[in-house]
LOVO-988342 format. One line per field, with one value per residue (C-alpha): residue number from 0; residue in three letters; chain; x, y, z negated. Coordinates in steps of 0.02 Angstrom, whole numbers, plus 50000, padded with zeros to 5 digits. Last residue first. Layout:
BEGIN
seq: NUM_...
type: Ala_...
mol: A_...
px: X_...
py: Y_...
pz: Z_...
//
This chain:
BEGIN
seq: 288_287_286_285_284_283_282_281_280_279_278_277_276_275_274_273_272_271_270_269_268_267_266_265_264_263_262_261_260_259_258_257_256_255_254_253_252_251_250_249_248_247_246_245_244_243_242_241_240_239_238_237_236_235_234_233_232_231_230_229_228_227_226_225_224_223_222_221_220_219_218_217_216_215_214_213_212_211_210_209_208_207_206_205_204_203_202_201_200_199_198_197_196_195_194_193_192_191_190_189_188_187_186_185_184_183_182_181_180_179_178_177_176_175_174_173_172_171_170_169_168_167_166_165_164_163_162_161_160_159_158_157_156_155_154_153_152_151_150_149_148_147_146_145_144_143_142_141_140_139_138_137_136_135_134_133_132_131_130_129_128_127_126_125_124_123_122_121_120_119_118_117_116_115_114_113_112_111_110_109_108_107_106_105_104_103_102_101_100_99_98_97_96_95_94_93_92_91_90_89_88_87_86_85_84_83_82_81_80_79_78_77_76_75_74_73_72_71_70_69_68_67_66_65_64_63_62_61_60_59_58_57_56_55_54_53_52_51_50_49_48_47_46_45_44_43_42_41_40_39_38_37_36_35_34_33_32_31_30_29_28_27_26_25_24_23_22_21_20_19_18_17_16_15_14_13_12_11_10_9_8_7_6_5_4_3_2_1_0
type: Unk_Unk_Unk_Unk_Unk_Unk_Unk_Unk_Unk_Unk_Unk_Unk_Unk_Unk_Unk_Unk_Unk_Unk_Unk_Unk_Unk_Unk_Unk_Unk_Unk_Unk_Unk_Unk_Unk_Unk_Unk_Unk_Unk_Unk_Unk_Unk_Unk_Unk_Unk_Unk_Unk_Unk_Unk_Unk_Unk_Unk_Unk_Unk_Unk_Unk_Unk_Unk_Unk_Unk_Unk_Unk_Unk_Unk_Unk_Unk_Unk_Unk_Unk_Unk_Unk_Unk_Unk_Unk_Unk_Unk_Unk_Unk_Unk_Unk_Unk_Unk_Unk_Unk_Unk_Unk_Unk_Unk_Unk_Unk_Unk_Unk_Unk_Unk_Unk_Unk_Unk_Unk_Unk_Unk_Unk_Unk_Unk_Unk_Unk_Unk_Unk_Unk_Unk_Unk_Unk_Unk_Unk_Unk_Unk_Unk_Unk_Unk_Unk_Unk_Unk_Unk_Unk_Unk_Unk_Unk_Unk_Unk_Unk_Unk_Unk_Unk_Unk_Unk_Unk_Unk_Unk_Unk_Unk_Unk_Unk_Unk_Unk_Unk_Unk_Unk_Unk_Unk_Unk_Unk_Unk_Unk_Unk_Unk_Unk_Unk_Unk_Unk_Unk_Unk_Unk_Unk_Unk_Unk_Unk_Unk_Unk_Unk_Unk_Unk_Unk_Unk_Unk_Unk_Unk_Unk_Unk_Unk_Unk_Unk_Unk_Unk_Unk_Unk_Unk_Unk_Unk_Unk_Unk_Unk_Unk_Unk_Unk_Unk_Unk_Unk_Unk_Unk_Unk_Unk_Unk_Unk_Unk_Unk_Unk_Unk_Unk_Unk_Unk_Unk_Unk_Unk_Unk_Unk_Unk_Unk_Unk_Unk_Unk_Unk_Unk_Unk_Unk_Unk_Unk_Unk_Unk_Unk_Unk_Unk_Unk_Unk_Unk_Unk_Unk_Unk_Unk_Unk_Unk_Unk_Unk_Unk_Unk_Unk_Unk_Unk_Unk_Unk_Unk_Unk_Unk_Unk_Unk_Unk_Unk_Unk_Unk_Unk_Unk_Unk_Unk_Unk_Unk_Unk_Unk_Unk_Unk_Unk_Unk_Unk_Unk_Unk_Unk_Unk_Unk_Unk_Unk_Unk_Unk_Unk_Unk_Unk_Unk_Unk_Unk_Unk_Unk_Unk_Unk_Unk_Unk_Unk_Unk_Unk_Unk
mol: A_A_A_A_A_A_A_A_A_A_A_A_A_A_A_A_A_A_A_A_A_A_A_A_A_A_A_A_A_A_A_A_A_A_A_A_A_A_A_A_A_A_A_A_A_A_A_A_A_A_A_A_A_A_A_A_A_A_A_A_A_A_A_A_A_A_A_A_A_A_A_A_A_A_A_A_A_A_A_A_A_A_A_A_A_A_A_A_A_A_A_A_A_A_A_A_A_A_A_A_A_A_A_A_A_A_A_A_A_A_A_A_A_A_A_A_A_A_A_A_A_A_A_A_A_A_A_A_A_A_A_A_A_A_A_A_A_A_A_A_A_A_A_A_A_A_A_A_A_A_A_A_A_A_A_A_A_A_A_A_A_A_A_A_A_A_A_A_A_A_A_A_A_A_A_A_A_A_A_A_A_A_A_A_A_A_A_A_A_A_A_A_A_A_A_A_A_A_A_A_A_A_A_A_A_A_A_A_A_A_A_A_A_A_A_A_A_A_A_A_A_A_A_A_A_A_A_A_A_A_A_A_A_A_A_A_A_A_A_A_A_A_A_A_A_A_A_A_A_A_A_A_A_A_A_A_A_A_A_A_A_A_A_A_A_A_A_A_A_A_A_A_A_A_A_A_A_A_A_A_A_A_A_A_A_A_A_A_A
px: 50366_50530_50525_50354_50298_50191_50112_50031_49967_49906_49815_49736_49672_49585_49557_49442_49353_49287_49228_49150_49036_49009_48937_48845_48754_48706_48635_48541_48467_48400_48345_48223_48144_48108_48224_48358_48362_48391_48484_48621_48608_48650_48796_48855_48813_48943_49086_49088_49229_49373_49448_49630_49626_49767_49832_49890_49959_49859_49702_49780_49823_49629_49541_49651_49620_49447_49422_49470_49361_49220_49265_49237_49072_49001_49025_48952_48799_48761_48758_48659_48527_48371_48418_48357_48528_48605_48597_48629_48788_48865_48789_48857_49052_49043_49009_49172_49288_49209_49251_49432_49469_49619_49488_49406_49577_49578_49525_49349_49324_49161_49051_49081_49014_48880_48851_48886_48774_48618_48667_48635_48465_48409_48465_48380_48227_48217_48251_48113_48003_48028_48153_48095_48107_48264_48323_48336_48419_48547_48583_48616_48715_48821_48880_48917_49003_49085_49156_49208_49293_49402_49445_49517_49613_49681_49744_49828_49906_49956_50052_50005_50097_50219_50197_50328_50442_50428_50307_50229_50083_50004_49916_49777_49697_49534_49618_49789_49717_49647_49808_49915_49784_49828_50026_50014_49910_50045_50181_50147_50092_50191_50109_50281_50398_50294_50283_50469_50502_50353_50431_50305_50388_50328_50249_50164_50176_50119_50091_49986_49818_49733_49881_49914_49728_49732_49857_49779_49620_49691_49813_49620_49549_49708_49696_49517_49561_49708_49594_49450_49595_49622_49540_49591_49593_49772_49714_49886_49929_49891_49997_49984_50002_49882_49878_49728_49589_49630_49449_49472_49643_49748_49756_49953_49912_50100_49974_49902_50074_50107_49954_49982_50156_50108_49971_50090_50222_50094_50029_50164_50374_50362_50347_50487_50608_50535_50594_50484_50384_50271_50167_50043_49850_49944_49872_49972_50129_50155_50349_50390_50370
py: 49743_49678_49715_49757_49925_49865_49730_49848_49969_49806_49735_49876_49875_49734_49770_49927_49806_49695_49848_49919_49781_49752_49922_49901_49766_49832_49981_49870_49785_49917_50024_49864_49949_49794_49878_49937_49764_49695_49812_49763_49587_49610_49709_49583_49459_49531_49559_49363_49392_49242_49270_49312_49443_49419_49592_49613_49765_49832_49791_49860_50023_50028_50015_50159_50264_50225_50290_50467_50480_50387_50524_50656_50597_50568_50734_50812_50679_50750_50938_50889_50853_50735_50564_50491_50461_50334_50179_50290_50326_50164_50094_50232_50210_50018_50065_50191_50040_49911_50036_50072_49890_49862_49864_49703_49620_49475_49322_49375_49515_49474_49435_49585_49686_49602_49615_49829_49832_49735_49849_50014_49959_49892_50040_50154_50059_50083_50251_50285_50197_50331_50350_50443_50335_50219_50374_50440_50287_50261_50447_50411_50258_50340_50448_50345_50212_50355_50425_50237_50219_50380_50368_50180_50232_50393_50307_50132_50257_50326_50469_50618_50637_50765_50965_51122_51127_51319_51281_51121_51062_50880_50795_50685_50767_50842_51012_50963_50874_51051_51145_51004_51030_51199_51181_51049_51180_51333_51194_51134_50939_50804_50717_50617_50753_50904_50809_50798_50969_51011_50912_50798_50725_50553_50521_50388_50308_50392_50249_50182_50152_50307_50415_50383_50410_50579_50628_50577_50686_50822_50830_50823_50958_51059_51041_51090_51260_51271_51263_51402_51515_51600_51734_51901_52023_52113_52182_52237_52423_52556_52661_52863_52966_52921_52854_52869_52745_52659_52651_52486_52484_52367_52176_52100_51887_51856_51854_52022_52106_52033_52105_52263_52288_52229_52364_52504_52474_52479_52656_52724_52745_52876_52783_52689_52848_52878_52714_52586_52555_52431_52426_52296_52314_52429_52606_52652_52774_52947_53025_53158_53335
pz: 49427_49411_49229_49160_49202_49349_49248_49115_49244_49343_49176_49146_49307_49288_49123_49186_49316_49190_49084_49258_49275_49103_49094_49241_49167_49012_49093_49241_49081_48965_49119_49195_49326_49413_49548_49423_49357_49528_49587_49447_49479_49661_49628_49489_49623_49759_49624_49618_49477_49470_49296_49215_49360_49496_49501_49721_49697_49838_49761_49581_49670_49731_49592_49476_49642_49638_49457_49493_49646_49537_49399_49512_49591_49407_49380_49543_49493_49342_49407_49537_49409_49457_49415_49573_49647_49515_49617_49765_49705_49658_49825_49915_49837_49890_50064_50040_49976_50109_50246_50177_50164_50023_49887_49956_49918_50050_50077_50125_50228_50333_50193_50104_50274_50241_50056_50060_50215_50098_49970_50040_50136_49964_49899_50010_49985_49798_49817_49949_49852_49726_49564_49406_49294_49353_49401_49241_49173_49298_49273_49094_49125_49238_49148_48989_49101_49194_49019_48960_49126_49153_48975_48997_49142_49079_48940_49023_49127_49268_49342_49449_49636_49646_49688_49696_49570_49527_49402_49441_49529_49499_49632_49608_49482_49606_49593_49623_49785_49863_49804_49910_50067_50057_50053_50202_50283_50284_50306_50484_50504_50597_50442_50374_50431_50361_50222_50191_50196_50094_49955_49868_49720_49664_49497_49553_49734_49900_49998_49837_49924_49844_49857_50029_50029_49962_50071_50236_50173_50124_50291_50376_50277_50306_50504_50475_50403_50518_50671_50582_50587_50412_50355_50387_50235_50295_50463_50522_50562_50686_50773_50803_50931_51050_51231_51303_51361_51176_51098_51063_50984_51076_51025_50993_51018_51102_51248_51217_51183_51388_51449_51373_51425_51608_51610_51519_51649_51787_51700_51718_51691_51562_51432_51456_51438_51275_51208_51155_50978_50915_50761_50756_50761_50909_50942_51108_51091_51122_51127_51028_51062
//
């Protein structure tokens, strides 16, 4: 007769001879399979025949999970901010380098961004950073104007004093902590750039459909990395914009629930942003640019 073995959740065999040696041997065996993270079979008070295999539907850790919500993160604001330029490759190898970061949630976080447009995957190529254009831009634009404006509409209707004060309180942070960062481009500050985000969103949160506002969340996401590559390229605009009172002019209308106006306003608002950035596509592919 063969020689019995423990029930493993991974196989592991020893020579006969071993098994013989006691139940110390099989104590300190145990406790060091336990610490290279080997569990016995619950019910293991004998030793049995057979061995057990590997659970093969276990999630992953809930450690790696967050490590790859973090790497998302980092990555999508290298992207954001232009760190991570254009059309660059994104080589594990290298990642793992730049994030200190193992390659099991490096690849996650990737498949997270390529859903969300910012990162492209390839066939067999692995992953690079998606282009620009003067296209994209202009689409991304015109369909958040239209979005927008509907849900700036709705909520115009069928917003409550609570709305109205939430924007108030929304804008009144997004003007002070303006007022601290002047001379510089306000879409360089990460806590201006996310303020600025709420008081977009809040001014169309009474729209009632979630549906409207996961859309519009996208194509703010999409439109804030156009925003924030022409910050950091520095795009002097043709005009000097007091973004502050467009804000301000915008609540306004939406407060005296004036749809017609707010609409119109927030269209120019984002048209004067969109050739903006048109401008810093269109300067970044001229020579030296």
């Amino acid at each position: 007769m063969g020689p019995y073995l423990p029930c493993w959740k991974k196989s592991y065999a020893y020579p006969a001879a071993l098994e013989r040696s006691g139940e110390r041997f099989r104590a300190a065996l145990a406790k060091r399979l336990a610490d290279q993270g080997y569990t016995s079979h619950p019910n293991n008070s004998r030793l049995i025949k057979t061995s057990c295999t590997m659970r093969l539907n276990s999630s992953p850790p809930a450690s790696r999970r967050t490590m790859a919500s973090i790497l998302a993160d980092r990555l999508r604001q290298d992207v954001l901010t232009g760190a991570l330029k254009p059309g660059a490759r994104l080589t594990v190898k290298e990642l793992i380098e730049r994030y200190d970061a193992g390659a099991i949630p490096l690849r996650e976080a990737l498949s997270r961004l390529s859903s969300t447009g910012f990162v492209t995957a390839e066939d067999q190529r692995g992953f690079k950073v998606t282009e620009i254009s003067e296209e994209e831009a202009l689409d991304i634009h015109n369909q958040r104007s239209e979005l927008e404006c509907i849900a700036l509409r709705k909520s115009i209707e069928l917003g409550s004093v609570k709305w109205e004060a939430d924007l108030v309180a929304t804008y009144h942070t997004l003007a002070r902590l303006q007022s601290t960062i002047e001379g510089q481009a306000l879409t360089c500050n990460p806590e201006w750039e996310a303020q600025h985000t709420k008081f977009h969103l809040q001014l169309v949160s009474a729209c009632g459909s979630q549906w409207l506002m996961r859309f519009i969340q996208m194509l703010i996401d999409s439109s804030s990395r156009y925003r924030q590559l022409s910050g950091y390229l520095h795009v002097a605009s043709s005009s000097k914009r007091d973004v502050g009172a467009e804000h301000k002019a915008i609540m306004d209308a939406a407060l005296a629930r004036d749809a017609d106006l707010a609409c119109a306003l927030l269209r120019a608002h984002y048209r004067d942003t969109m050739r903006i950035v048109v401008e810093m596509i269109k300067n970044a592919r001229a020579p030296g640019g």
